[in-house]
ZAMIBA-982743 format. One record per atom (N, C-alpha, C): residue in three letters; x, y, z. Coordinates in steps of 0.02 Angstrom, whole numbers, plus 50000, padded with zeros to 5 digits. Example, Ala and Ser with C-alpha at 12.3 -4.5 7.8 and 13.67 -1.06 7.14 Angstrom:
ALA506604971650390;ALA506154977550390;ALA506604983550390;SER506424988850354;SER506844994750357;SER506455000250394;
***
This chain:
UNK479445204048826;UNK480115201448813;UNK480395197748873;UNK479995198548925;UNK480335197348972;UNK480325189149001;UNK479585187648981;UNK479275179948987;UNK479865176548913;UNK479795180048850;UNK480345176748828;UNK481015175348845;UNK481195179748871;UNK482035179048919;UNK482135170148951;UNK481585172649008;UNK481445165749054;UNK481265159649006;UNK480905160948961;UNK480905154348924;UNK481385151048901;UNK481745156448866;UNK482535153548838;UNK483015153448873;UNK483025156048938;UNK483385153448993;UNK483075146249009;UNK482485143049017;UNK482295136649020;UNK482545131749002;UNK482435134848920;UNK482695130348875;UNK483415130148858;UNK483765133248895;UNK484695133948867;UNK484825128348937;UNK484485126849000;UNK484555125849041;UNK484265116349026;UNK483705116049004;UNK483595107648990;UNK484025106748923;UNK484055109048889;UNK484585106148842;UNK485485107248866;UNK485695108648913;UNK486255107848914;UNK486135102648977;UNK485905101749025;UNK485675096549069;UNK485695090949028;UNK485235089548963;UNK485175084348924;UNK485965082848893;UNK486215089048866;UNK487065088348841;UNK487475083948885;UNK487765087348943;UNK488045083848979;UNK488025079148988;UNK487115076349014;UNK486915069649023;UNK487325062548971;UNK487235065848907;UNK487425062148849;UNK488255061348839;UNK488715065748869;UNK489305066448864;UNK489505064848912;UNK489135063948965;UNK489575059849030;UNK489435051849012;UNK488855050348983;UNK488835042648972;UNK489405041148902;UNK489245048148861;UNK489765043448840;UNK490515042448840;UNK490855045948881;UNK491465046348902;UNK491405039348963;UNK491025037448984;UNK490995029949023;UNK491125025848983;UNK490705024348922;UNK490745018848887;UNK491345016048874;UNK491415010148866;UNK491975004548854;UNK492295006248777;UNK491805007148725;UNK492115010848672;UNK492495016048671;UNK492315020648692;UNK492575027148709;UNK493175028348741;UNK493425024048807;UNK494055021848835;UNK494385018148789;UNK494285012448734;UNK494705010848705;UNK495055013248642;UNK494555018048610;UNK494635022848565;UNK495105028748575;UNK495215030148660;UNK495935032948649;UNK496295031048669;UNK496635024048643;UNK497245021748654;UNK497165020748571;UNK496985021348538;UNK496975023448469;UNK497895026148452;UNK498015024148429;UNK498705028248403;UNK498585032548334;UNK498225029348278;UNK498145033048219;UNK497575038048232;UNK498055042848226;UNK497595051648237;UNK496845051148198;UNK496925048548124;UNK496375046948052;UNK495855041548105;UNK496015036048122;UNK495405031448147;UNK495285034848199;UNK495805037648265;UNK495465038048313;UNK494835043148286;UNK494955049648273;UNK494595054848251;UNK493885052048244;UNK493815047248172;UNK493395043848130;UNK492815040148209;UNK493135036648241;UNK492845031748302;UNK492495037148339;UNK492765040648355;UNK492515046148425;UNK491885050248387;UNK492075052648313;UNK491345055848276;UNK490855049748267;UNK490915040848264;UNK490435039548247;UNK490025038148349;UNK490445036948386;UNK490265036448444;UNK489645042748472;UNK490095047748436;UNK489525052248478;UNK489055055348437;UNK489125050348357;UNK488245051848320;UNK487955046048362;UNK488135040548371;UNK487685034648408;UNK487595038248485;UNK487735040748513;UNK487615042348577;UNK487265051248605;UNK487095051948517;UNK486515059748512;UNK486975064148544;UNK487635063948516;UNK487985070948545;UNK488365076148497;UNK487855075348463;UNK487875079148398;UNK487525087448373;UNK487945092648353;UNK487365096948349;UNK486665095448312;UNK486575091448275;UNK486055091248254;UNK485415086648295;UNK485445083148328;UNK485345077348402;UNK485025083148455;UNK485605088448459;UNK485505092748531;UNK484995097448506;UNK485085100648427;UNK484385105248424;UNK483675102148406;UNK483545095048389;UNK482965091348400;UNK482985091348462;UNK483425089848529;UNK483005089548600;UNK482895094148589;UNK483075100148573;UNK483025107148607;UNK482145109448574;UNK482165107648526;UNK481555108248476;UNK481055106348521;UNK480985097948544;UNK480485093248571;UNK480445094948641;UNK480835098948668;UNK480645103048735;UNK480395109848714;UNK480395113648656;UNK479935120048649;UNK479385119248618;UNK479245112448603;UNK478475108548571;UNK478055108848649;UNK478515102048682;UNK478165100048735;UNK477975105248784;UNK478525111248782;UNK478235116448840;UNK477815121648831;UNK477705121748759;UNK477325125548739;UNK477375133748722;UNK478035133548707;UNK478105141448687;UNK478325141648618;UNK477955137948567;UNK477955139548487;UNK477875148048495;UNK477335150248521;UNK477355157648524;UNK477805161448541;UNK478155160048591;UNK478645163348610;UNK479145162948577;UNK479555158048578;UNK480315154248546;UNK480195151048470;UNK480385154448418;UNK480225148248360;UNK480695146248363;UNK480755141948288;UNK481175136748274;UNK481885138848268;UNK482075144948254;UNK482655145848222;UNK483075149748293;UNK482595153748322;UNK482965154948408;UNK483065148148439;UNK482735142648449;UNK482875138848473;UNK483505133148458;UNK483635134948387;UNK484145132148335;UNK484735134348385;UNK484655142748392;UNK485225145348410;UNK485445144248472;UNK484915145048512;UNK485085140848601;UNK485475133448599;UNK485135130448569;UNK485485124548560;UNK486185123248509;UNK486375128448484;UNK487215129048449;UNK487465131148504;UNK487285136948551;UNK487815138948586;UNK487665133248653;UNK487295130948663;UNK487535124748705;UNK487985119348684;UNK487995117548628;UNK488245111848584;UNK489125117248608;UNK489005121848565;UNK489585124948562;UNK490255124448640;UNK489495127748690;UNK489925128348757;UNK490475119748803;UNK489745115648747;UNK490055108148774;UNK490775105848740;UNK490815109448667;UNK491295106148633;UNK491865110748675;UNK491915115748688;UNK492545117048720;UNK492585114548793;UNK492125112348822;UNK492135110748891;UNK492505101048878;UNK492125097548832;UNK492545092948798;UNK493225089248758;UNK493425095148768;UNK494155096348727;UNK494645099648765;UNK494285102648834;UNK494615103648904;UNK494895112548884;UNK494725113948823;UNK494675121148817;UNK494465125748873;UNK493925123548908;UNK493705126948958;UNK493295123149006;UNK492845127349075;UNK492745121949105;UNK492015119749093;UNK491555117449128;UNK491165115449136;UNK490745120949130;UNK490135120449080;UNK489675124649077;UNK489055124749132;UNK488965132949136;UNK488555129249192;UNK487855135449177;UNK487615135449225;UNK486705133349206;UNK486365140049202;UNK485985144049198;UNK485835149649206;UNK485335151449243;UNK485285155549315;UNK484945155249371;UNK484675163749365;UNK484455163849417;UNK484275171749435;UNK485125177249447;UNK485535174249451;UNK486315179949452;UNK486355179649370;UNK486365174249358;UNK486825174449278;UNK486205171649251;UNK485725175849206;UNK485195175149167;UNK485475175049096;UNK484895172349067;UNK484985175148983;UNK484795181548985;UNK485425184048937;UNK485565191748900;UNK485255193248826;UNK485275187448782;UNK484985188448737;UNK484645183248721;UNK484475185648655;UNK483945180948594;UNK484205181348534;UNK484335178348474;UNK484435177548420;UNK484305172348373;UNK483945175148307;UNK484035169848258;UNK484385168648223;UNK484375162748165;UNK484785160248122;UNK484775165448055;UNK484025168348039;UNK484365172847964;UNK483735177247992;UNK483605181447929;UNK483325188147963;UNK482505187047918;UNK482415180947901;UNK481575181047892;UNK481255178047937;UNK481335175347969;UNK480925169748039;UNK481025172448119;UNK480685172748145;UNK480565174148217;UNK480785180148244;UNK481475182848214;UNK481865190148238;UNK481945193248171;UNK481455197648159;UNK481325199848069;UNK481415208748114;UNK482095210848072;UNK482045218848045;UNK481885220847981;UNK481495226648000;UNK481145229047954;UNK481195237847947;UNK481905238047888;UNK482205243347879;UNK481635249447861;UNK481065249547837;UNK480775252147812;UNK480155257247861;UNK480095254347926;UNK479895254947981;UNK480135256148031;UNK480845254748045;UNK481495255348089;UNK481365251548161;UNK481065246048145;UNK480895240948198;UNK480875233348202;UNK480935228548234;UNK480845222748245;UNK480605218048269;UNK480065213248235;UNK479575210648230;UNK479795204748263;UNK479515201148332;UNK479975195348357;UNK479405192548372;UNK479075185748337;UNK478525185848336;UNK477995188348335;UNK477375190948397;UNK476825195048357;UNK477055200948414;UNK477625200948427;UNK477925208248461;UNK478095210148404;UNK478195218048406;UNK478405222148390;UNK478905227048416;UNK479515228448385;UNK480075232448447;UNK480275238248416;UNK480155244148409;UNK480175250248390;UNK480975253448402;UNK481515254648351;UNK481685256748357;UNK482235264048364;UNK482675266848425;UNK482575273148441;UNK483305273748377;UNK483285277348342;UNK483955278848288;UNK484045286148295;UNK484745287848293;UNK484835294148281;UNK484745296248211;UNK484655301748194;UNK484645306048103;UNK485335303148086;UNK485285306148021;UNK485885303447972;UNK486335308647974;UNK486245316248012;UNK486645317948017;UNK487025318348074;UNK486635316148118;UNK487175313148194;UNK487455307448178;UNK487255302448165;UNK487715295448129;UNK487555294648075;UNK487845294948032;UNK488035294947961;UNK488465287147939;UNK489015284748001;UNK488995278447994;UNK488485273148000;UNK487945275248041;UNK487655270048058;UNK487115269048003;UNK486905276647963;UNK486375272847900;UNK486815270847846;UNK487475272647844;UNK487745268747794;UNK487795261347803;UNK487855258547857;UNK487845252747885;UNK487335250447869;UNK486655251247882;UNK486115248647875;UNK485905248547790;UNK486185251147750;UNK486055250347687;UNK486295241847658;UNK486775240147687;UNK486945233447680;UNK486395228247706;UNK486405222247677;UNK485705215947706;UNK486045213947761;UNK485295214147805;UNK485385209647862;UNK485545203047862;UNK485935200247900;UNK485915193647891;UNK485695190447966;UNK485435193048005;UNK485315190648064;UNK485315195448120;UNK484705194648183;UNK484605200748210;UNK484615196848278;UNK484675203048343;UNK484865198548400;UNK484765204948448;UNK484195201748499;UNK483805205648547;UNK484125204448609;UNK484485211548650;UNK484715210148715;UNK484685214748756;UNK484725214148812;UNK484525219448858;UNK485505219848930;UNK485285226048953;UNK486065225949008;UNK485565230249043;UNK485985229649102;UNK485615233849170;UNK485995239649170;UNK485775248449148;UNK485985252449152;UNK485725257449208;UNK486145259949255;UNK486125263049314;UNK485355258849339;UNK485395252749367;UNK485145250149384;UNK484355248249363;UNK484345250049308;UNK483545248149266;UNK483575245049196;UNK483325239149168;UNK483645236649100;UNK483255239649045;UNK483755239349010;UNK483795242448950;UNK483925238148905;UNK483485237548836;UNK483395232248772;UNK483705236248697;UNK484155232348702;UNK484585233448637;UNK484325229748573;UNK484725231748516;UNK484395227648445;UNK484945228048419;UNK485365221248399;UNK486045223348354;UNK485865218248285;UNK486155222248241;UNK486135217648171;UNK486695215248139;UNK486755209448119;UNK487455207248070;UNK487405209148014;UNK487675215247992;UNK487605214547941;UNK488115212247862;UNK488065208747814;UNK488385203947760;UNK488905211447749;UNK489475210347706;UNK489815212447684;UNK490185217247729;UNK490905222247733;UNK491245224147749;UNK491245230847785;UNK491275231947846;UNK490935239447883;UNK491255243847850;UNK490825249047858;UNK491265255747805;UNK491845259947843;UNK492425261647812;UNK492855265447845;UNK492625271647883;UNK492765272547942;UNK492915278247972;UNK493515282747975;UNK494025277647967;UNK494645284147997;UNK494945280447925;UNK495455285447900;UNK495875282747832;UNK496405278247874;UNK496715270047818;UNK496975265547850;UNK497485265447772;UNK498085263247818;UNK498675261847751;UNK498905257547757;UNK498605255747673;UNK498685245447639;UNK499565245947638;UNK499555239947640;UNK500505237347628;UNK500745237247667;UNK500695243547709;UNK501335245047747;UNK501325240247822;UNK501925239747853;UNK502145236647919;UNK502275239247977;UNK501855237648027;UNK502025240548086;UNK502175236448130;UNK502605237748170;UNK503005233048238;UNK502635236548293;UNK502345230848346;UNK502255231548402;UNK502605228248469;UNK502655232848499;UNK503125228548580;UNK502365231648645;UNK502165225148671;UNK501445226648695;UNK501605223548761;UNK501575228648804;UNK501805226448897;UNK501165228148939;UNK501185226048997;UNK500515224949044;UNK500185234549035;UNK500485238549051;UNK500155244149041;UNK500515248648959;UNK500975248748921;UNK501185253148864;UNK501335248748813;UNK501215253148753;UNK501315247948712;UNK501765255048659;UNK502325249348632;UNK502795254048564;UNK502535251348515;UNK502445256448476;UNK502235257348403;UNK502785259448358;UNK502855254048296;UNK503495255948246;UNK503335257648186;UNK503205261548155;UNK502905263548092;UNK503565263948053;UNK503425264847970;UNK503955265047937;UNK504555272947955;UNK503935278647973;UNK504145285047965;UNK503995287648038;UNK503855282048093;UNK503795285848141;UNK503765279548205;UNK503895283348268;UNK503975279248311;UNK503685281448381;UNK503205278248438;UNK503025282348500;UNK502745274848545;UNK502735278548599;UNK502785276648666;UNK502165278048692;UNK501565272948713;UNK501105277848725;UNK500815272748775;UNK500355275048823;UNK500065271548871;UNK499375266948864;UNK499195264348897;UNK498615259248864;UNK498065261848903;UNK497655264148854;UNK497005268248898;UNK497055273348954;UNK497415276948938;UNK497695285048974;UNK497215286849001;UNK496365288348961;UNK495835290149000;UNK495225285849044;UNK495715280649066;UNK495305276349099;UNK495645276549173;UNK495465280449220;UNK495625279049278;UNK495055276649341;UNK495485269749359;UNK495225265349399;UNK495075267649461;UNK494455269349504;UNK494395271549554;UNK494545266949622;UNK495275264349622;UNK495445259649676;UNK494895261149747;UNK494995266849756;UNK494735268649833;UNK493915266749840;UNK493625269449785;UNK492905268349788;UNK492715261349775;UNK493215256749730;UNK492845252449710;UNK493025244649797;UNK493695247649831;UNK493715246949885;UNK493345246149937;UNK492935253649943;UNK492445254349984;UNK491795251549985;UNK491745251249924;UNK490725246349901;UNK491055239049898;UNK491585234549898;UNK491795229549934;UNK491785226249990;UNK491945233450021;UNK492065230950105;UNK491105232550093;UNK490835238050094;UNK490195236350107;UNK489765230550090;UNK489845227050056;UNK489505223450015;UNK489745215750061;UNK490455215650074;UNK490525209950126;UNK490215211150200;UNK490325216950220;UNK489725216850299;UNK489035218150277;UNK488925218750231;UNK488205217550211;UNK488025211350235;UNK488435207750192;UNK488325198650181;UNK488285194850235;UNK488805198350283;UNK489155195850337;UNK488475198950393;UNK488065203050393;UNK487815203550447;UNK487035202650428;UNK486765199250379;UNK486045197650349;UNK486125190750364;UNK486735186750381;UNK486855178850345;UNK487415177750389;UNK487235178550441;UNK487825174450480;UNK487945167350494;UNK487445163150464;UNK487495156650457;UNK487955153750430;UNK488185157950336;UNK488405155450310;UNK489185155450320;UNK489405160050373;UNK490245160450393;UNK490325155050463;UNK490965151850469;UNK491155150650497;UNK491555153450575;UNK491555153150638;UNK491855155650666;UNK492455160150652;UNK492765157650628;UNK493505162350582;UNK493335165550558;UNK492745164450529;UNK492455173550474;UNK492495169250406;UNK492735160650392;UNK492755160750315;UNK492105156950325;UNK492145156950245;UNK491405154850215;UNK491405145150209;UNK490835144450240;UNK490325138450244;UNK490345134550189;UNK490615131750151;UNK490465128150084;UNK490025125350058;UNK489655126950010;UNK488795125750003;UNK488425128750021;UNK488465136050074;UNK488025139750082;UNK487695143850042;UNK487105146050015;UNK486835149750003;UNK486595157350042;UNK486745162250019;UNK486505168150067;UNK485815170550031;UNK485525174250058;UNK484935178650054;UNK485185186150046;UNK485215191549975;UNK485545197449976;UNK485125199850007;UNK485135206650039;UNK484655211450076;UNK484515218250022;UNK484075220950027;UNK484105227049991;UNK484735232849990;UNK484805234350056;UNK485545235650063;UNK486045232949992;UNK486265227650014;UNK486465222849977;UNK486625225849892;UNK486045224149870;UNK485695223249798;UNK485895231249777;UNK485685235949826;UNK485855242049797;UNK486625244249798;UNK487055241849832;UNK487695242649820;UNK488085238349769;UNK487845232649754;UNK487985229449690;UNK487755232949633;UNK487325236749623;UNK487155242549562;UNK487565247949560;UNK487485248549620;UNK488235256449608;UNK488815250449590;UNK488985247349620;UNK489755244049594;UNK489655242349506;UNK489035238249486;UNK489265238549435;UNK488975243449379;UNK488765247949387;UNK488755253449362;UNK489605258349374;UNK490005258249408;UNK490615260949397;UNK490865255749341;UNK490775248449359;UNK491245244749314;UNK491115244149247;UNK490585245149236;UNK490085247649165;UNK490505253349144;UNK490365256249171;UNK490705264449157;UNK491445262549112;UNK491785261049163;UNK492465259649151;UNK492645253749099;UNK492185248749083;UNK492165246649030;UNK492045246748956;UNK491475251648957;UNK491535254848903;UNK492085260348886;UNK492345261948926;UNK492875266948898;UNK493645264048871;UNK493555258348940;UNK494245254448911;UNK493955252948826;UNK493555250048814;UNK493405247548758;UNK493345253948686;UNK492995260448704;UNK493235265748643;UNK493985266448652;UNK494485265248710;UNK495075269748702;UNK495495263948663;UNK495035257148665;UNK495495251748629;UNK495415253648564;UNK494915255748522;UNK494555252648454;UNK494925262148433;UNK494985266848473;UNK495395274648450;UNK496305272048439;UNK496605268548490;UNK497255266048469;UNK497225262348413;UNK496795256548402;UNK496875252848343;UNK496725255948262;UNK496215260148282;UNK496345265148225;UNK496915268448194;UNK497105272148272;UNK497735275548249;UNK498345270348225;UNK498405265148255;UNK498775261548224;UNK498715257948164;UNK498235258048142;UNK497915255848061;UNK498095261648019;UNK498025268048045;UNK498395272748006;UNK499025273347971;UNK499425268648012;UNK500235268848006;UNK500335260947954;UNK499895258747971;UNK500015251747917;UNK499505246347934;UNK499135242247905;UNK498775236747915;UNK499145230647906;UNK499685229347917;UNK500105223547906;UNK500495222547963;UNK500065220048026;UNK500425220348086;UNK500815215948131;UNK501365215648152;UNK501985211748180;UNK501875214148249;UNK501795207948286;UNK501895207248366;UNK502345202048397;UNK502265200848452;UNK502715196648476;UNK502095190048500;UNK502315185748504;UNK501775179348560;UNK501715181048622;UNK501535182048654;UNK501445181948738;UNK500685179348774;UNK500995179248827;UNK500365175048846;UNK499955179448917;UNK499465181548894;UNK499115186848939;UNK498855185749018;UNK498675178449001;UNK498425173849071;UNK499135175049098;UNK499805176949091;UNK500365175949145;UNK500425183149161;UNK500155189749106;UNK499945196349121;UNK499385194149188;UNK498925191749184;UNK498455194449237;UNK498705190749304;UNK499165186849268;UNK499525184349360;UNK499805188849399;UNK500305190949327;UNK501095192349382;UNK500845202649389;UNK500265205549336;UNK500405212349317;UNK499595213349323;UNK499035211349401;UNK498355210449392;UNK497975215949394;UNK498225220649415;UNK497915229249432;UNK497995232249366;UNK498775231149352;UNK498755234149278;UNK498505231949215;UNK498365226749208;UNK497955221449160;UNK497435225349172;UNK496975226949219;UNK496295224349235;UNK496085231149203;UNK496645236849215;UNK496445243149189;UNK496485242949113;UNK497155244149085;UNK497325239649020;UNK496985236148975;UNK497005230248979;UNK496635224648960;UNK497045224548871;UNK497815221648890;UNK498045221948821;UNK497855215948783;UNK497455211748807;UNK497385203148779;UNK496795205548752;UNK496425208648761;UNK495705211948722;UNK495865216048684;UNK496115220348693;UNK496645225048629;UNK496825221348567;UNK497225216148586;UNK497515211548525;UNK497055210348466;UNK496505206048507;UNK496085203648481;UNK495585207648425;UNK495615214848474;UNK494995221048418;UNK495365222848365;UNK496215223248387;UNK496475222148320;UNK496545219148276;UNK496735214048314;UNK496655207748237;UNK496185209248210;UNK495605209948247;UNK494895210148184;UNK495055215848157;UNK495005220648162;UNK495125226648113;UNK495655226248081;UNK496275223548094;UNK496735222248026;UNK496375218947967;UNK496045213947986;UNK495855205447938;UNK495395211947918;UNK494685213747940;UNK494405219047904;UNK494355224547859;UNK494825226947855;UNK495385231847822;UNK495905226447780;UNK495915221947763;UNK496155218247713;UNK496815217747751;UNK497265217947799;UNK497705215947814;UNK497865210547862;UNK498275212047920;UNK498245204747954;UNK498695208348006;UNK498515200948057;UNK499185204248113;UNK499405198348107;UNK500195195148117;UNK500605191848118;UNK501055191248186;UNK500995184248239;UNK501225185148295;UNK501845181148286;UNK502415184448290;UNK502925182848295;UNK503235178548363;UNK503725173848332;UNK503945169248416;UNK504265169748449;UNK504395172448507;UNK504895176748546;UNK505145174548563;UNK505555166748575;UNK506075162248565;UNK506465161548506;UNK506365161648472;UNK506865162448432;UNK507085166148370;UNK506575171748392;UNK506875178648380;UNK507365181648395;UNK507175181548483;UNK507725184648515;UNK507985191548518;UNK507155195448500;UNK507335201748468;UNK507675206648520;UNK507355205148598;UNK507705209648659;UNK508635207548651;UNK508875203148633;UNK509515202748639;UNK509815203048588;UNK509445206248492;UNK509725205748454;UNK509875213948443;UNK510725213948417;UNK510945221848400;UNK510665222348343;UNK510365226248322;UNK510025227748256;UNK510725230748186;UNK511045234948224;UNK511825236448204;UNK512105230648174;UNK512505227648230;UNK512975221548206;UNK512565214348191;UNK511975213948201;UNK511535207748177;UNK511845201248250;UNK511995203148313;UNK512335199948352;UNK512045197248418;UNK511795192248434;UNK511165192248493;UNK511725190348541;UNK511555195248599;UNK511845194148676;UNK511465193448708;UNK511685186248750;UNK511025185348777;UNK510995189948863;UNK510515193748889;UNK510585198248952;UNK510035193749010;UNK510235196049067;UNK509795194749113;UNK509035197249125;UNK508835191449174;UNK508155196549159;UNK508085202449168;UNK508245203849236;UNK508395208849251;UNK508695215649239;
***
């Protein structure tokens, strides 16, 4: 699995090289500059899609390169057609938001930031599970896998009774040795765990660390991930180690002042390498927990109603102004596991506009908004 990794790290790496290539020429072109001074939204649109079928910057363009570089390099064995489909969407993908200034510049995948996974497009070609065997066939590998009985998870074979629609091989570094996962999509609707109540409305008021909950018949105050405590001191200490690590293997790369050289590259030391495993093995830790204590609140709050009312806010000004408590928190990831589990559960969340609502200054009594300081 591992020669496959590097391959499709190869290949995510010449096809987005090739992307760019194609999207920087064509953002030069003379067409392209005059096409947005375009005033009609309908032509401009129309001009810019035929520009960048003529200039192969198309998903369908980017997974033929991507194809004609896993011909030419020779890993039909390794990578088929339909993993390679997928490398080349999520490049296409990463460009269209990097194009639309959504985000920034995609960038390349080296020995720090490797490929994590593999995946295909449907579940008969190249990444085939095979319920009947409890394993997965990824070409002429075979991947065996470890399931608990049905009476330790009972969700999870009910889950698997539904069709696969696509399977996806990945590995994470656990207490410092990797470990290969197997997740499946599977078609139709996950089965309930906790009972959830249709119709009803719940109000949320969601701040950097607590969030209020308004149910029809009930009301509470509760903290955001209570059992997640952040080990400031320790994660302090493998910091400072980890900078005199750096600082005394690589003194090239600092400057007299102690700041850093721009363009330098360092060399980690073993030292080094092993204190980056303990660090992120705590942050592992602590991430998975933030993440059950999110998906246990959203339950409980699906309990009280699946028809959910929030306010707009904007989380990027949470991790400015509120960054310690965010980081523990993490209410902008919260939102989000809810939304999906509302929409899943047949309901919805609904973000209300906190301008002109005005709900902090409206008397609920006399229907009367005063407006107060911030403070």
């Amino acid at each position: 699995m591992i020669g496959r990794m590097e391959a499709g790290r190869r290949l995510y790496n010449a096809t987005l090289g090739e992307a760019l290539r194609r999207h920087g020429l064509l953002k030069q072109s003379k067409d392209w500059q005059y096409t947005r001074t375009i005033s009609d939204k309908k032509l401009r649109g129309s001009e810019f899609q035929r520009l960048s079928k003529e200039a192969g910057f198309t998903p369908a363009a980017i997974i033929t390169f991507a194809r004609h570089c896993k011909n030419e390099a020779g890993w039909k064995d390794q990578l088929g057609s339909n993993v390679t489909q997928r490398i080349a969407e999520q490049v296409f993908a990463a460009m269209q938001q990097y194009a639309f200034g959504k985000r920034g510049r995609p960038r390349f995948k080296g020995n720090n930031r490797p490929l994590h996974s593999l995946e295909a497009t449907t579940n008969a070609a190249n990444i085939i599970w095979k319920p009947e065997v409890s394993c997965i066939e990824f070409g002429n590998l075979t991947l065996p896998a470890l399931l608990p009985s049905k009476p330790q998870d009972p969700y999870l074979h009910q889950a698997l009774t539904n069709k696969t629609k696509y399977c996806r091989v990945l590995w994470r570094n656990v207490n410092g040795e990797r470990r290969w996962f197997m997740q499946l999509m599977q078609a139709g609707i996950a089965p309930i765990k906790h009972e959830q109540s249709c119709g009803e409305i719940v109000g949320l008021d969601i701040g950097s660390s607590t969030i209020a909950v308004v149910g029809n018949n009930s009301a509470s105050l509760v903290k955001f991930c209570d059992t997640v405590v952040q080990p400031w001191k320790e994660t302090r200490r493998l910091q400072r180690a980890m900078d005199r690590s750096k600082r005394a293997t690589n003194p090239h790369c600092f400057n007299a002042n102690g700041t850093w050289k721009k363009g330098q590259k360092f060399t980690p030391s073993k030292l080094y390498t092993e204190i980056c495993t303990e660090y992120a093995k705590v942050e592992r830790k602590l991430a998975a927990e933030r993440k059950r204590a999110h998906g246990e609140l959203a339950n409980q709050i699906l309990g009280l109603g699946n028809v959910i009312q929030s306010e707009t806010l904007s989380y990027i000004a949470f991790q400015k102004n509120y960054g310690k408590s965010v980081k523990v928190s993490a209410p902008g990831m919260f939102v989000e596991q809810l939304r999906r589990k509302a929409e899943s559960a047949g309901g919805k969340l609904i973000d209300l506009h906190t301008w002109s609502l005005k709900m902090s200054q409206c008397d609920h009594t006399t229907e009367v908004c005063t407006k107060k300081p911030l403070s």
